[in-house]
C-alpha positions in Angstrom: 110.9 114.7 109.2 108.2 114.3 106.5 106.3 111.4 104.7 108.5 110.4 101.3 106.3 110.0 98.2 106.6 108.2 95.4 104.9 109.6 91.9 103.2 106.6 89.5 101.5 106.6 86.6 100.2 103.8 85.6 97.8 102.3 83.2 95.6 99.5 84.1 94.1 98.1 81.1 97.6 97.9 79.4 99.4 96.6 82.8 102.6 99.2 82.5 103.5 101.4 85.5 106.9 104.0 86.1 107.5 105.1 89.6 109.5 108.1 90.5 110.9 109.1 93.9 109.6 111.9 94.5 111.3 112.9 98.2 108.9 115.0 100.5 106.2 116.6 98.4 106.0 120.2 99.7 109.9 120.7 99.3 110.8 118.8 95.9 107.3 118.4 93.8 107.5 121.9 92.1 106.6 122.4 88.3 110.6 121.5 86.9 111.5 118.9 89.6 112.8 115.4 87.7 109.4 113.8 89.2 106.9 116.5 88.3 108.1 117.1 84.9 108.4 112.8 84.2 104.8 112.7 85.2 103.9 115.6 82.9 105.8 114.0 79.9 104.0 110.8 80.5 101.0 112.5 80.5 101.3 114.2 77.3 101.8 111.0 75.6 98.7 109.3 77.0 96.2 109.8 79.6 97.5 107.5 82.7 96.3 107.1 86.2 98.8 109.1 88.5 99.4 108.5 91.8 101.8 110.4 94.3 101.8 107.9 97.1 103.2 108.2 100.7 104.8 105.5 102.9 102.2 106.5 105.3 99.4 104.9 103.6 100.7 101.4 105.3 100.9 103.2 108.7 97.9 102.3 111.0 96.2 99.6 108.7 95.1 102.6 106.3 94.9 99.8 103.6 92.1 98.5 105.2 89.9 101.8 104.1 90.5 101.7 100.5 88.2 99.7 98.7 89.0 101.3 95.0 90.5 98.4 93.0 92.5 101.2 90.7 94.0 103.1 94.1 95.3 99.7 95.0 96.6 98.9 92.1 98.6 102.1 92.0 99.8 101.2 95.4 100.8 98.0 94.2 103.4 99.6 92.0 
């Protein structure tokens, strides 16, 4: 078993987001996976916020320790 992320990059300021499954990091995010090189296109195009974002962040009341309003927006995706 492993913790299943999601990749995000987002944009705050112009309120536009695309999330990516991204399966468990350490076996699927290398540099020509789908979710890795979708992140890297997006990122040639524009300088986003990127977030690769685990379903464990919910576990335990984790939320409850980030106070960055631009982390939680990226969760929010």
């Amino acid at each position: 078993m492993g913790q299943i992320y999601i990749a995000t990059a987002y944009d705050i300021t112009e309120m536009n987001c695309c999330t990516i499954y991204a399966d468990k990091f350490h076996a699927n995010c290398y540099t020509y996976s789908g979710a890795v090189a979708s992140i890297h296109y997006l990122l040639r195009q524009k300088p986003y916020n990127v977030m690769w974002g685990g379903q464990h962040v919910v576990i335990d009341d984790n939320l409850a320790h980030i106070a960055c309003e631009c982390v939680l927006l990226g969760l929010s995706t």
